[in-house]
C-alpha positions as CSV (number, residue, x, y, z in Angstrom):
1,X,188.2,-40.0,44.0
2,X,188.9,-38.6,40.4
3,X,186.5,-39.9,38.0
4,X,188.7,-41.9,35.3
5,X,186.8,-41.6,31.9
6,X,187.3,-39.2,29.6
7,X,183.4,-38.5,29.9
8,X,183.3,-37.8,33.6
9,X,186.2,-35.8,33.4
10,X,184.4,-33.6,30.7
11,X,181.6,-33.3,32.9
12,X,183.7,-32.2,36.0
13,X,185.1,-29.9,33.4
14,X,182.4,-28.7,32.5
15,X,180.7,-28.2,35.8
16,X,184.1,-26.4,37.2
17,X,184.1,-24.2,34.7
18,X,180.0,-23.0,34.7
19,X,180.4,-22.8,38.5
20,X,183.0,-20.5,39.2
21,X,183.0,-20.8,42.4
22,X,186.6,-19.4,43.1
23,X,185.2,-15.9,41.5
24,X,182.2,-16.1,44.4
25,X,179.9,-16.5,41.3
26,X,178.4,-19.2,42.6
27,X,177.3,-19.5,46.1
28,X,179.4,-22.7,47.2
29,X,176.2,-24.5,48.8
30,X,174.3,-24.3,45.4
31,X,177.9,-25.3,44.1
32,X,178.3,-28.1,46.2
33,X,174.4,-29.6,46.2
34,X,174.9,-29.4,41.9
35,X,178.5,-31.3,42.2
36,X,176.9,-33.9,44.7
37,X,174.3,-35.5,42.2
38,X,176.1,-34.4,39.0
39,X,179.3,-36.6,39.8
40,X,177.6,-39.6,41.8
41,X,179.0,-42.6,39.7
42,X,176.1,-44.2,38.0
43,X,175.8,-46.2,34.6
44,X,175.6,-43.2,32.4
45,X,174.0,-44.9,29.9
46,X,172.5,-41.4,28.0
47,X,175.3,-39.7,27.5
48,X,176.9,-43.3,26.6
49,X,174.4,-43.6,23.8
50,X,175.3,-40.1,22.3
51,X,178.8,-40.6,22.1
52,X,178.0,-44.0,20.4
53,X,175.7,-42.4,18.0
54,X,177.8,-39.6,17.3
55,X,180.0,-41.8,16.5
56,X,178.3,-44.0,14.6
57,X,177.1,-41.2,12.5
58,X,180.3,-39.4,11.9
59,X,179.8,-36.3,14.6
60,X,182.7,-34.3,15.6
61,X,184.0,-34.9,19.0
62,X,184.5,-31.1,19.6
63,X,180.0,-31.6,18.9
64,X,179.5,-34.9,20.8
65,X,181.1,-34.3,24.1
66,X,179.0,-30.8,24.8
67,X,175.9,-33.2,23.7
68,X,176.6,-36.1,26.3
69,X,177.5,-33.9,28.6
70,X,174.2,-31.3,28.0
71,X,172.0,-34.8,28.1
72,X,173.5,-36.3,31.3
73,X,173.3,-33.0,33.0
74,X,169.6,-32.8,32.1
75,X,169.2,-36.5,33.4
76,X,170.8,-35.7,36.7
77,X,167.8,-32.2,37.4
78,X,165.1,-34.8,36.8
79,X,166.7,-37.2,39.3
80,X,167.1,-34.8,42.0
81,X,163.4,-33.1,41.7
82,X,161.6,-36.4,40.7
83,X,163.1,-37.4,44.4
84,X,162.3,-34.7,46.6
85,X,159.1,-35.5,49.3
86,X,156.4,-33.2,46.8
87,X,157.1,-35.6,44.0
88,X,158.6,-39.9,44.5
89,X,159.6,-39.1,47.6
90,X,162.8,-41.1,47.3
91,X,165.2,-40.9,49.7
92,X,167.9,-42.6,47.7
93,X,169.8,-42.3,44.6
94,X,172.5,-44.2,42.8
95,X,173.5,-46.1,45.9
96,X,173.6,-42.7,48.0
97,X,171.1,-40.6,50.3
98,X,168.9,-38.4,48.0
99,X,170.1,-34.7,47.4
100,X,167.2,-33.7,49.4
101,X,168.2,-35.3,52.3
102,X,171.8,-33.9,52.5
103,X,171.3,-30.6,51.1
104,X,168.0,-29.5,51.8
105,X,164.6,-29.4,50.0
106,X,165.1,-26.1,49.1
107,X,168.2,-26.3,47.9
108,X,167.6,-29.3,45.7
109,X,165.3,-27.9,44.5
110,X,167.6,-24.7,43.3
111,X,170.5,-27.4,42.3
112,X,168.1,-28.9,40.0
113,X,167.2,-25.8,38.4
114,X,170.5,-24.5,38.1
115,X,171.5,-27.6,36.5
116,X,168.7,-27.1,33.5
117,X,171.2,-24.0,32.9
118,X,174.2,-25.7,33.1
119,X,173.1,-28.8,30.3
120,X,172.0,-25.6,27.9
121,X,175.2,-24.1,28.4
122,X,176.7,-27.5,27.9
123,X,174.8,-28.3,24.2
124,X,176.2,-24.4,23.0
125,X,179.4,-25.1,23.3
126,X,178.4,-27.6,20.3
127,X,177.2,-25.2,18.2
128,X,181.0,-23.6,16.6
129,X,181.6,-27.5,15.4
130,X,177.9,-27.8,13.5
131,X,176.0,-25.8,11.1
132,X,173.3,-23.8,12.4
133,X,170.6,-25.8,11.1
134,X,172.2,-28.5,12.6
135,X,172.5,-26.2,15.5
136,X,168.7,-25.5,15.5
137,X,167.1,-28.5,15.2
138,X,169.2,-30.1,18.6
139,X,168.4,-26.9,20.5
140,X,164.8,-27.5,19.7
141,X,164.4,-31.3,20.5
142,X,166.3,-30.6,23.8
143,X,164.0,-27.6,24.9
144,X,161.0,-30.1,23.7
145,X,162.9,-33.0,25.9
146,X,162.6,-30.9,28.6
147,X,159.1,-29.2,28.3
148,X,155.4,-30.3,28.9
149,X,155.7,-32.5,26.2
150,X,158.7,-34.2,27.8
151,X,160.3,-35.2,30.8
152,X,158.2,-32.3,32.9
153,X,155.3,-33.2,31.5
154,X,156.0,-36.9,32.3
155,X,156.2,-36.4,36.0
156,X,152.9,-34.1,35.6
157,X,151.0,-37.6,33.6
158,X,152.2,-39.5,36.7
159,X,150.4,-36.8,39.5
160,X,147.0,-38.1,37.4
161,X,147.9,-41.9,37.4
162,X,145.3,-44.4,39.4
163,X,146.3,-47.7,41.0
164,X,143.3,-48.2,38.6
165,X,145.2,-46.4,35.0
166,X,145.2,-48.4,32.4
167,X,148.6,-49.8,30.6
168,X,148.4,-47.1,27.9
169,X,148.0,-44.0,30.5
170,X,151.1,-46.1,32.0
171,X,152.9,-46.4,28.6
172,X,152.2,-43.1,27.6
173,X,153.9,-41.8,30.6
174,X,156.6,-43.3,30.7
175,X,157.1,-42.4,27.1
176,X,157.5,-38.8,28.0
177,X,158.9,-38.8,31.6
178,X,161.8,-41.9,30.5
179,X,161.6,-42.0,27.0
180,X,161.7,-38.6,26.4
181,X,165.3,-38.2,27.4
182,X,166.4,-41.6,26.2
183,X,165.2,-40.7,22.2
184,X,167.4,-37.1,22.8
185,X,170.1,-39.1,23.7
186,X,170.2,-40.6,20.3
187,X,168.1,-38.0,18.4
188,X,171.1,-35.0,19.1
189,X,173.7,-36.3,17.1
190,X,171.1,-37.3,14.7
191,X,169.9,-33.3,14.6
192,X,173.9,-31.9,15.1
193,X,175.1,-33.7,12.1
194,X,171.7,-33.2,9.8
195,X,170.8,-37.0,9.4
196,X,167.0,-36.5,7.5
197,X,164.3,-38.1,9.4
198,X,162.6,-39.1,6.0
199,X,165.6,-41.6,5.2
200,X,166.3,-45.0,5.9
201,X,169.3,-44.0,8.3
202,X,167.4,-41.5,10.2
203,X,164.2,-43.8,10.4
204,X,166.8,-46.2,12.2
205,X,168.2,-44.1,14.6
206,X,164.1,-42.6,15.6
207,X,162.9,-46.6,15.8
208,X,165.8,-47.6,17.7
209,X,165.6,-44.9,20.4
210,X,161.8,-45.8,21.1
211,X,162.5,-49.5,21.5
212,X,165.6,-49.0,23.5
213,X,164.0,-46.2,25.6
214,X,160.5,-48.9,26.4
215,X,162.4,-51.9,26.7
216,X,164.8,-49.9,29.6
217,X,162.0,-48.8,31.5
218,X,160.5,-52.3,31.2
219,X,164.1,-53.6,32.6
220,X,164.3,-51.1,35.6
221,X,160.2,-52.3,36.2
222,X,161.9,-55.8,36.0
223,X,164.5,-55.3,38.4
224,X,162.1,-53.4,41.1
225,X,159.6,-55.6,40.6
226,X,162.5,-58.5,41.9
227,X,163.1,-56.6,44.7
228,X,159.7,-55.8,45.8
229,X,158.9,-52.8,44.4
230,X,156.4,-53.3,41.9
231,X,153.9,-51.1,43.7
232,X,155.8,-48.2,43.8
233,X,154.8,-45.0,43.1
234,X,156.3,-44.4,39.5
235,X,153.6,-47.6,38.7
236,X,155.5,-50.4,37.9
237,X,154.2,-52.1,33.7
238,X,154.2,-55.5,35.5
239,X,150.8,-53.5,37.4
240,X,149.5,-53.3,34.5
241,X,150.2,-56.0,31.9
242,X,150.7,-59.6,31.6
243,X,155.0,-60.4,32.4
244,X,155.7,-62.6,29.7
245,X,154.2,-60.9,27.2
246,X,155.9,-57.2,28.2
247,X,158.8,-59.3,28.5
248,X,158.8,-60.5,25.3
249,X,157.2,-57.6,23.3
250,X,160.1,-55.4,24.8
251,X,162.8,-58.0,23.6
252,X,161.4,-58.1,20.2
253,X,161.2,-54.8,19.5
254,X,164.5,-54.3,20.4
255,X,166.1,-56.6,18.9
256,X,164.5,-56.1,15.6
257,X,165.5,-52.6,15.8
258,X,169.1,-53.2,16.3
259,X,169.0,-55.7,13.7
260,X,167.8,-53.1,10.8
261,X,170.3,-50.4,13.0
262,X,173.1,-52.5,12.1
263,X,171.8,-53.4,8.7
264,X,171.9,-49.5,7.8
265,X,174.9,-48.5,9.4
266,X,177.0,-51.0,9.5
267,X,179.9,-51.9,11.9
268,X,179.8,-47.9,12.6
269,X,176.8,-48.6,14.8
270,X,179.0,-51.3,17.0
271,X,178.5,-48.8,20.0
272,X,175.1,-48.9,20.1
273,X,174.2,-52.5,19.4
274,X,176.6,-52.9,22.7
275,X,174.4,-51.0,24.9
276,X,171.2,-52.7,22.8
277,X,172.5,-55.9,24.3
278,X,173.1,-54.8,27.7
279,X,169.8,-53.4,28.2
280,X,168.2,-57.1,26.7
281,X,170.6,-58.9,28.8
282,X,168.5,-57.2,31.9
283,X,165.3,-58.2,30.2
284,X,165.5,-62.2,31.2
């Protein structure tokens, strides 16, 4: 079936046209392992946020789309190599069987990779629509999103995690390997459209994505924690920590950074308050 929003029909665009599989340019088993995960329906909740942001802080939508489209694309290569049997082991994935387990190992693996491509190809098409220091500064954070310092390095923390680590080696992990690509979800349009860190508006956006990002990952613990997961090997916070007060320190975070989100922006950050509630409405 046709995806319906004007997102996922970008991102079908957007995969069509880096494939080009009707020129042979892409061999159409690595086409067809990428367009698997890359179009499994899911809640899209990154590229969500930077279309929300973007438009909350005035971004072209000729800038925003590539962005949101560059971020999910980057989401869907973590899903597919955190899931093959070297890393979770998963052998599930939005409701489907695994990439792994349809296509391959291998060839997950190479879908995955191939993918990292396609987001970066994705965020340049930004770059006509946004000054080059604009330009610059997303490029940057989303090669650091990706790196040791972000979602790779994330999975890496986890290899060294103990049914014994602490909450913080827990915390800090999920920082990088969740967080990571959570505050780049907000932090591009941010960059794209030169919001300064040093001011109150910037400061708003950077709190907002670290309390949205922990009190997510504290949901999704939630929820596999309900359904009997909480030992599972990702490490579950509720391991770790006592569950009212995650629970609450999560919600308050939150909410107090949406509060002074809405306080600097205005009814321009409506978007994002939206999803703010969403993810606290998981959090009871």
């Amino acid at each position: 079936m046709e995806p319906q929003s004007p997102f996922d029909r970008h991102l079908r665009r957007a995969l069509e046209n880096h494939l080009d599989v009707e020129t042979g340019a892409t061999p159409p088993n690595l086409a067809e392992a990428m367009a698997y995960s890359l179009l499994l329906p899911g809640k899209r909740i990154r590229p969500r946020l930077t279309l929300a942001c973007a438009q909350m802080v005035g971004l072209v939508e000729a800038a925003s789309i590539p962005a949101a489209v560059a971020v999910e694309t980057l989401h869907c290569f973590t899903l597919i190599h955190d899931d093959l049997p070297c890393m979770d082991n998963s052998d599930t994935r939005r409701g489907k069987p695994a990439n792994h387990k349809v296509h391959g190992e291998g060839l997950a693996l190479l879908a995955g990779d191939a993918l990292i491509a396609l987001a970066y190809k994705a965020l340049f098409e930004a770059a006509p629509h946004v000054t080059a220091t604009g330009f610059h500064a997303a490029l940057n954070r989303f090669t650091d999103t990706l790196g040791a310092s972000g979602v790779t390095g994330g999975q890496a923390m986890e290899m060294l995690l103990k049914p014994d680590s602490g909450p913080d080696a827990v915390r800090k992990m999920h920082a990088a390997k969740t967080g990571a690509l959570f505050k780049a979800a907000l932090l591009l349009p941010k960059d794209l459209s030169e919001v300064a860190a040093e001011g109150d508006g910037g400061q708003s956006i950077i709190t907002f994505a670290d309390e949205l990002g922990s009190a997510f990952q504290v949901a999704d613990d939630l929820a596999d924690l309900a359904e009997e997961k909480g030992d599972r090997a990702s490490f579950n916070v509720f391991n770790h920590g006592d569950k009212g007060f995650l629970l609450n320190e999560a919600t308050t975070g939150l909410e107090i950074a949406t509060r002074q989100l809405h306080e600097i922006w205005g009814e321009s950050a409506a978007g994002l308050v939206a999803i703010s509630n969403e993810v606290k409405a998981r959090l009871r």
